[in-house]
LUMFIKE-994523 format. One record per residue (C-alpha): residue in one letter; z negated, y negated, x. Coordinates in Angstrom, 1 decimal. Each point is the difference from the previous one (the first is absolute). Layout:
<atoms>
<atom rest="A" w="Z" v="Y" u="X"/>
...
</atoms>
This chain:
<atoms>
<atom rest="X" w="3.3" v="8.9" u="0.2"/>
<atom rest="X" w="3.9" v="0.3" u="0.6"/>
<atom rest="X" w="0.3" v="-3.6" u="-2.2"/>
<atom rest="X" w="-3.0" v="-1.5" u="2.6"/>
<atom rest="X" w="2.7" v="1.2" u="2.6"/>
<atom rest="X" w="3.1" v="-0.9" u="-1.0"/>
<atom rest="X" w="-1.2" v="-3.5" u="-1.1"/>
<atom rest="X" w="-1.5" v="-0.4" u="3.5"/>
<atom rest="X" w="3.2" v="1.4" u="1.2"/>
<atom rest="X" w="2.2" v="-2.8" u="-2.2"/>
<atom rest="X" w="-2.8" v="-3.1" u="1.2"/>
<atom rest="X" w="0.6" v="1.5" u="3.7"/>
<atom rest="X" w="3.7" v="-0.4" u="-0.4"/>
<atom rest="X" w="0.2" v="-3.6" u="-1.8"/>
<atom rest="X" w="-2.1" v="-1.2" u="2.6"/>
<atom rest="X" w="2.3" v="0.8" u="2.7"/>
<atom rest="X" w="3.0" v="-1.1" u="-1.8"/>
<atom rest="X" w="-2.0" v="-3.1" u="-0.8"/>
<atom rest="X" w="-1.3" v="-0.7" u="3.4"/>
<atom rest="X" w="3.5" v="0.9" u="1.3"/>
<atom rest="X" w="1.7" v="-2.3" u="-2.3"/>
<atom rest="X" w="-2.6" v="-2.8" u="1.2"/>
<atom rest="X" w="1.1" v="0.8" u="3.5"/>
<atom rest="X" w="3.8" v="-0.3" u="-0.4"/>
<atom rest="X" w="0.0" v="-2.9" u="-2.3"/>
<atom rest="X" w="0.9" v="-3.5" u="2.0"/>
<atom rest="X" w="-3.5" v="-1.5" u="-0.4"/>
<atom rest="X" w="-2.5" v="-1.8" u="2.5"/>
<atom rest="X" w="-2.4" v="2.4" u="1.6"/>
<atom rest="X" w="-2.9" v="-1.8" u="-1.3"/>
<atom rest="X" w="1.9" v="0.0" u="-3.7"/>
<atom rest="X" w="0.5" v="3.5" u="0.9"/>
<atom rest="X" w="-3.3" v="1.3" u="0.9"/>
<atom rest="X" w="-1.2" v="-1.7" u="-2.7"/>
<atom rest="X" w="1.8" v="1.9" u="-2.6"/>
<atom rest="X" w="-0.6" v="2.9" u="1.4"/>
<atom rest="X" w="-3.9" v="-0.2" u="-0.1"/>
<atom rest="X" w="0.2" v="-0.9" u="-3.6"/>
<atom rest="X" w="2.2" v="3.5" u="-0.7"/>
<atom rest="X" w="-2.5" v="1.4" u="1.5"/>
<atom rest="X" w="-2.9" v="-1.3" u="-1.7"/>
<atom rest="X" w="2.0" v="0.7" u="-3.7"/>
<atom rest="X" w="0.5" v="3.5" u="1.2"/>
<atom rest="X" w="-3.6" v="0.3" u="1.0"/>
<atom rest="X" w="-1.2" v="-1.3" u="-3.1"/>
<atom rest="X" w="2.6" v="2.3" u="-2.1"/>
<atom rest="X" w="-1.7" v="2.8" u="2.3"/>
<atom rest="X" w="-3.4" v="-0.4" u="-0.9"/>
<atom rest="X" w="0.8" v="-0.5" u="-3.3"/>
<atom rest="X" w="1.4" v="3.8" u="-0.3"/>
<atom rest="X" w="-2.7" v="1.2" u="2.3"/>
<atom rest="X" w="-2.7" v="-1.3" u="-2.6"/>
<atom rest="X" w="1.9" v="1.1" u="-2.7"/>
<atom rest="X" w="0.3" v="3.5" u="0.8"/>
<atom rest="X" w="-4.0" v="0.1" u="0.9"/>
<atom rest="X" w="-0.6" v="-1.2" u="-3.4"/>
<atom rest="X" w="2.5" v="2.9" u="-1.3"/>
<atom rest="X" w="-2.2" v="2.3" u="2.2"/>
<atom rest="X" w="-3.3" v="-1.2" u="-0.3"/>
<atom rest="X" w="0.8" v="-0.1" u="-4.8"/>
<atom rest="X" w="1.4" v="3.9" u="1.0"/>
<atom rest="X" w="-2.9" v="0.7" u="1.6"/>
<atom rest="X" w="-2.2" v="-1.1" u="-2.5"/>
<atom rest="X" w="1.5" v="2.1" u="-2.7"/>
<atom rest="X" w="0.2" v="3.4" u="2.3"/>
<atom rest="X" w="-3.9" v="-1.4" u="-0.2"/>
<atom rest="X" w="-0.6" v="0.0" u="-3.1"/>
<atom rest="X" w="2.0" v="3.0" u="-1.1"/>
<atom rest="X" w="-2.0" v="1.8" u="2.4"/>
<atom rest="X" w="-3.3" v="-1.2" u="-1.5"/>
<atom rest="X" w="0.9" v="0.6" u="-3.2"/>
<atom rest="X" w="0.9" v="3.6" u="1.0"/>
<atom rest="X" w="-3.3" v="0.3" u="1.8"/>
<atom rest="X" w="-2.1" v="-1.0" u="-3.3"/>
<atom rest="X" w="2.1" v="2.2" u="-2.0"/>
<atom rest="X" w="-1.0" v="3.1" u="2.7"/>
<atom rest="X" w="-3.8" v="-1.1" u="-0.5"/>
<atom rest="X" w="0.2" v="-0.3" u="-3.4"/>
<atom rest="X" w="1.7" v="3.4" u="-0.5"/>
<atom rest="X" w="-2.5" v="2.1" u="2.3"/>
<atom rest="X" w="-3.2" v="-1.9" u="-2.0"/>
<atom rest="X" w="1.8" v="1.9" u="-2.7"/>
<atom rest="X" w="0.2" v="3.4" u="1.2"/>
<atom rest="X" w="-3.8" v="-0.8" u="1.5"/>
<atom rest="X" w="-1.2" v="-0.3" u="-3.6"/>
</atoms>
């Protein structure tokens, strides 16, 4: 979870210094707006993008905690039958 925060924490930052660059640079306010809402929009998308990537790394970890515990489970039933007979 540090990584998820210190790449949010990196995104956070070159979106300020973007937007803040944007600001300070001698462009037309329309020109300027303009550029801004498509930084934000490529910082959105490179968001989402981590977002659904680590739920896919949690959901595939999930899964095999899952099936390890399963497996264990079967193994318990299958050792008890066993001692049973």
């Amino acid at each position: 979870m540090n990584t998820g925060k210190i790449l949010l924490g990196v995104l956070a930052g070159a979106a300020v210094g973007a937007t803040l660059g944007i600001l300070f640079a001698p462009a037309k306010g329309s020109k300027t707006r303009h550029r801004i809402a498509k930084k934000g929009e490529e910082y959105k998308d490179a968001v989402k993008d981590k977002f659904d990537e680590f739920v896919d790394n949690v959901s595939e970890k999930y899964e095999d905690v899952k099936e390890g515990v399963s497996d264990f489970v079967d193994k318990g039933h299958k050792k008890t039958e066993k001692a049973k007979k």
